[in-house]
C-alpha positions in Angstrom: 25.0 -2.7 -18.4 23.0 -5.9 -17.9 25.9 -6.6 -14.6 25.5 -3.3 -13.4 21.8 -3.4 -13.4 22.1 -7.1 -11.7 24.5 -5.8 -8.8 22.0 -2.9 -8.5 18.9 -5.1 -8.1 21.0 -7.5 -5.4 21.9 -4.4 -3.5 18.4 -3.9 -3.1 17.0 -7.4 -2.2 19.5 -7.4 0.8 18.3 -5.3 3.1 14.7 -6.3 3.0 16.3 -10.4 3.5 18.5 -9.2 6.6 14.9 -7.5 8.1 13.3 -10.8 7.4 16.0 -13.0 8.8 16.1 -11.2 12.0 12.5 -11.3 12.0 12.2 -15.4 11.3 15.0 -15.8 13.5 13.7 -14.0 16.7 10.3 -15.5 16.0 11.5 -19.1 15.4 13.6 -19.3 18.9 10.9 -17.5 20.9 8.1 -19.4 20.0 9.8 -23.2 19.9 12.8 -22.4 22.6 10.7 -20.1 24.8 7.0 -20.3 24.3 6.6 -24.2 23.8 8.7 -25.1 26.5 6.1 -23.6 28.9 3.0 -24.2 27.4 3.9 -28.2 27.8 4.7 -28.0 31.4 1.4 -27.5 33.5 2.9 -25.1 35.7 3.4 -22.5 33.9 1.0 -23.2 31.0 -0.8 -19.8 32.0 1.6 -18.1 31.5 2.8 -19.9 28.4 -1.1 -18.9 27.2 -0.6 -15.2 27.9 3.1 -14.4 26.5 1.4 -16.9 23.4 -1.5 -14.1 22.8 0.3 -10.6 23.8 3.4 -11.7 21.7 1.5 -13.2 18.5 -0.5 -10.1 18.4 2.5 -8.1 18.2 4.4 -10.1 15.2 1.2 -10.2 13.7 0.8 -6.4 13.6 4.1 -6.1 13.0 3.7 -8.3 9.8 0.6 -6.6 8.5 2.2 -3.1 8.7 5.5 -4.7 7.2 3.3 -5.9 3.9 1.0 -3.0 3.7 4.5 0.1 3.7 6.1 -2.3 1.1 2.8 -2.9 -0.7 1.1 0.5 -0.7 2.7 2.8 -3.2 3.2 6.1 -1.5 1.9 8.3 -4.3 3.1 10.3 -7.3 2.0 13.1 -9.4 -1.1 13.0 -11.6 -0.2 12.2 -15.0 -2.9 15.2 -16.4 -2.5 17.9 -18.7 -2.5 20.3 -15.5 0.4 18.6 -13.9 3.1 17.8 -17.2 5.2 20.5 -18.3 4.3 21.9 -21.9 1.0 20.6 -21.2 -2.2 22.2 -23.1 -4.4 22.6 -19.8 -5.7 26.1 -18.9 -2.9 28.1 -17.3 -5.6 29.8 -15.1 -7.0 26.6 -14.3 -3.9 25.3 -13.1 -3.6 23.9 -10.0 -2.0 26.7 -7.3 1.3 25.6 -4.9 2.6 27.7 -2.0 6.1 26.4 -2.7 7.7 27.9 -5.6 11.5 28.3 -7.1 13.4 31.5 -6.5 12.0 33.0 -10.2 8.6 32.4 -8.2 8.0 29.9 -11.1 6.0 26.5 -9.7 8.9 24.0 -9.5 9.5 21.1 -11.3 10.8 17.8 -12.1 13.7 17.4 -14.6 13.3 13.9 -15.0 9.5 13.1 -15.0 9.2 16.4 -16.6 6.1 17.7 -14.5 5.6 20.1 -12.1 5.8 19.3 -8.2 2.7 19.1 -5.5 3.7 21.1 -2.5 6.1 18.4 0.0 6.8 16.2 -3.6 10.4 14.9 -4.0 11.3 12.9 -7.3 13.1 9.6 -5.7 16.0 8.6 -8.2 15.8 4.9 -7.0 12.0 4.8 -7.6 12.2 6.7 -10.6 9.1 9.1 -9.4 8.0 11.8 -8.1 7.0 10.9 -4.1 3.8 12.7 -2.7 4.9 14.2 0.7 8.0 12.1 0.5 9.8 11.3 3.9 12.6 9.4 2.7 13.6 5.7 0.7 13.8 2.9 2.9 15.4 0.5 1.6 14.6 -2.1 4.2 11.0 -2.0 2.7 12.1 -1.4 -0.8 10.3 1.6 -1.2 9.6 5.2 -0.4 7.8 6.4 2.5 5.1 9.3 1.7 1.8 10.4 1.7 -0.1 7.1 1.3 2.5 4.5 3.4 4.0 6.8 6.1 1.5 5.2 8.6 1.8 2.3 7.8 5.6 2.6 8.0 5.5 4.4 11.4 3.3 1.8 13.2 5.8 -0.8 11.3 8.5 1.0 13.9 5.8 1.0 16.9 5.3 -2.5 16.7 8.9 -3.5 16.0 9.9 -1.8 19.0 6.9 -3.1 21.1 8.1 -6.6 20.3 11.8 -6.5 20.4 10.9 -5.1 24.1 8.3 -7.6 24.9 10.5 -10.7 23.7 13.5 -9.3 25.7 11.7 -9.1 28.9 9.6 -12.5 28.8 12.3 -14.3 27.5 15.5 -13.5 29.4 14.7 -15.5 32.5 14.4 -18.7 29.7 17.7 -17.3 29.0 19.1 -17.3 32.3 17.6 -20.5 33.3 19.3 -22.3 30.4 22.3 -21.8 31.8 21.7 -24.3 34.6 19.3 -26.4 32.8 20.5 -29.6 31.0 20.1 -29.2 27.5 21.5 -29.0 23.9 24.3 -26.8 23.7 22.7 -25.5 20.2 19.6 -24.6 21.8 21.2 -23.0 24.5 23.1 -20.5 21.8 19.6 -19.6 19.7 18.3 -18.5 23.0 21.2 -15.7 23.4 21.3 -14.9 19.4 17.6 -14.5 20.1 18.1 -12.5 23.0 20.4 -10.5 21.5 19.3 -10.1 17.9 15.8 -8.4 19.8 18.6 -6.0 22.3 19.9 -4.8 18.9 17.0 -4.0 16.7 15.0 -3.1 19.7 18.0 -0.3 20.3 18.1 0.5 16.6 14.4 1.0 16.0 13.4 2.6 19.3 16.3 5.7 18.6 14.6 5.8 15.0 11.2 5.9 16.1 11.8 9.0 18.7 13.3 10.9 16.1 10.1 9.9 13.7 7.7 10.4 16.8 9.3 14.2 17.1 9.1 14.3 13.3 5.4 13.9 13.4 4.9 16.1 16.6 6.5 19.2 14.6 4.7 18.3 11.4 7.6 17.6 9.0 9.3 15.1 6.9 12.9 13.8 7.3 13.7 15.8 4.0 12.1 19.2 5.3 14.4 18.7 8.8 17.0 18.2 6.4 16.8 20.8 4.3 15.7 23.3 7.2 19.2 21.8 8.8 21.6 22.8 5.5 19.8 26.2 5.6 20.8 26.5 9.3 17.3 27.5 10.3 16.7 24.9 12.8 14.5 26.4 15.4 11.8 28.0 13.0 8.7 26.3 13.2 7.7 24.1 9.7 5.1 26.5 8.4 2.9 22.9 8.0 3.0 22.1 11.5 -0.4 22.1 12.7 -0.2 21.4 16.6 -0.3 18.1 17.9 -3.6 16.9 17.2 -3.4 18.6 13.8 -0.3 16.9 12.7 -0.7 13.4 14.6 -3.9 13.5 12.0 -2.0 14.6 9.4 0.0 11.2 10.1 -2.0 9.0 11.7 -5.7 9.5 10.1 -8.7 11.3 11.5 -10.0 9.1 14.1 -7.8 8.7 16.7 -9.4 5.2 17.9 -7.9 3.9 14.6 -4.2 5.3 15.1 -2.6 2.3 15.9 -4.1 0.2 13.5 -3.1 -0.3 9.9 -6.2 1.2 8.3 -7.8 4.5 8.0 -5.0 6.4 6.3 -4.6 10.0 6.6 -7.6 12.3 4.8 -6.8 14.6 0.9 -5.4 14.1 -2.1 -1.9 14.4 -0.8 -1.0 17.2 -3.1 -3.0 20.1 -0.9 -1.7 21.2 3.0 -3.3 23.2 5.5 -0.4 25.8 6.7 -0.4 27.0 10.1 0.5 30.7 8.3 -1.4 32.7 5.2 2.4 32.5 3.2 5.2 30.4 2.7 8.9 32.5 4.6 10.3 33.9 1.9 13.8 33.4 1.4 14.6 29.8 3.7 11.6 27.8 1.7 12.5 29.5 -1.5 16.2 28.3 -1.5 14.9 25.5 0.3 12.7 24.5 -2.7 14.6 25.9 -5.2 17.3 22.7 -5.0 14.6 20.4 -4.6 
């Protein structure tokens, strides 16, 4: 028990450490192969300045929204009489939900033994019930919902922004190296540099359309899923709330704070407007019925 629960634990420390390596890595060659370089020769220490500020914002953003999805705990289920199964709260009192098993009964958790929130999954590597939860990620080591998700989204934004912004300022060091004497080694970082920021910038920037269109159509990786398996593709998620409506939903309530790391999306996480008075019937019954 005490090897498998070892083996489990490593399995989960190594994706965070690859994300981190890349991100050292990339950082390390641009800033002492690339950046110094041209902030020590006079002629091109203005532009040395200006790559210095645009591209230390960027890792700096990137790293703030790195700590706060790993850091901020997406949310779980109130542990209150109205919320845990058998519990001695007022049935009447009871908290409603629009989604509901097949019986019509308000669904609920097998293993945390409480009743869901509308949008709540129960994660089996976190061992909890997520509030609105998108998915696990285990590159951050932890679920993406309700309280994290912008955090996590701009952690995409700004991973993209600066695999694209290193790969443009720093291929003509790259090219240049080629004819310039010096150390064979250095020559190398520059490429895996180059190249570590063409693959993750690739990666991510596929991710983040499909997230951006996630957020556009108001839904969570797990509802496409689901609406996917019950071949109902085209319907529109009965909590998408337009565009403004749902990049709120996402990305806060003031718009002049959307691509910053603060000012987290307004409720209690457990309550959703619905662009329609009811739940469809028989797709988000079955839907929620096996969640």
């Amino acid at each position: 028990m005490a090897s498998a629960d070892t083996n489990v634990a490593i399995a989960n420390v190594l994706p965070p450490l690859f994300v981190h390596g890349n991100i050292v890595t990339i950082w390390s060659v641009y800033v002492f192969l690339h950046l110094t370089p041209l902030l020590n020769n006079p002629e091109t220490l203005q532009k040395g300045i200006q790559q210095t500020i645009i591209s230390q914002f960027l890792v700096a953003m990137l790293l703030i929204c790195l700590l706060r999805a790993i850091l901020t705990h997406p949310g779980t289920t109130p542990d209150t009489p109205d919320w845990r199964m058998g519990g001695t709260a007022d049935s009447s009192k009871m908290p409603l939900t629009r989604e509901v098993k097949l019986s019509g009964e308000r669904r609920h958790c097998k293993w945390c033994l409480k009743y869901k929130p509308d949008r709540c999954h129960h994660c089996r590597l976190c061992k909890s019930c997520i509030l609105r939860m998108d998915h696990h990620c285990p590159w951050i080591m932890n679920c993406v919902g309700w309280r994290n998700h912008k955090f996590f989204f701009l952690l995409v934004v700004y991973a993209v922004l600066t695999c694209a912004y290193v790969f443009t300022t720093e291929l003509e060091t790259v090219q240049a190296s080629m004819d310039r004497d010096m150390p064979n080694s250095h020559r190398f970082l520059l490429v895996l540099g180059l190249t570590l920021s063409v693959i993750m910038g690739t990666l991510l920037i596929l991710f983040l359309c499909f997230h951006t269109w996630l957020m556009f159509n108001g839904m969570t990786t797990i509802e496409h899923c689901e609406r996917r398996q019950i071949e109902t593709p085209d319907e529109v998620s009965n909590y998408d709330l337009g565009t403004y409506g749902n990049l709120k939903q996402c990305l806060g309530p003031r718009p002049y704070l959307w691509l910053l790391p603060l000012d987290p999306p307004e409720g209690d996480g457990m309550t959703y407007k619905v662009n329609k008075p009811g739940m469809a019937s028989g797709a988000a019954s079955a839907r929620l019925n096996s969640s």
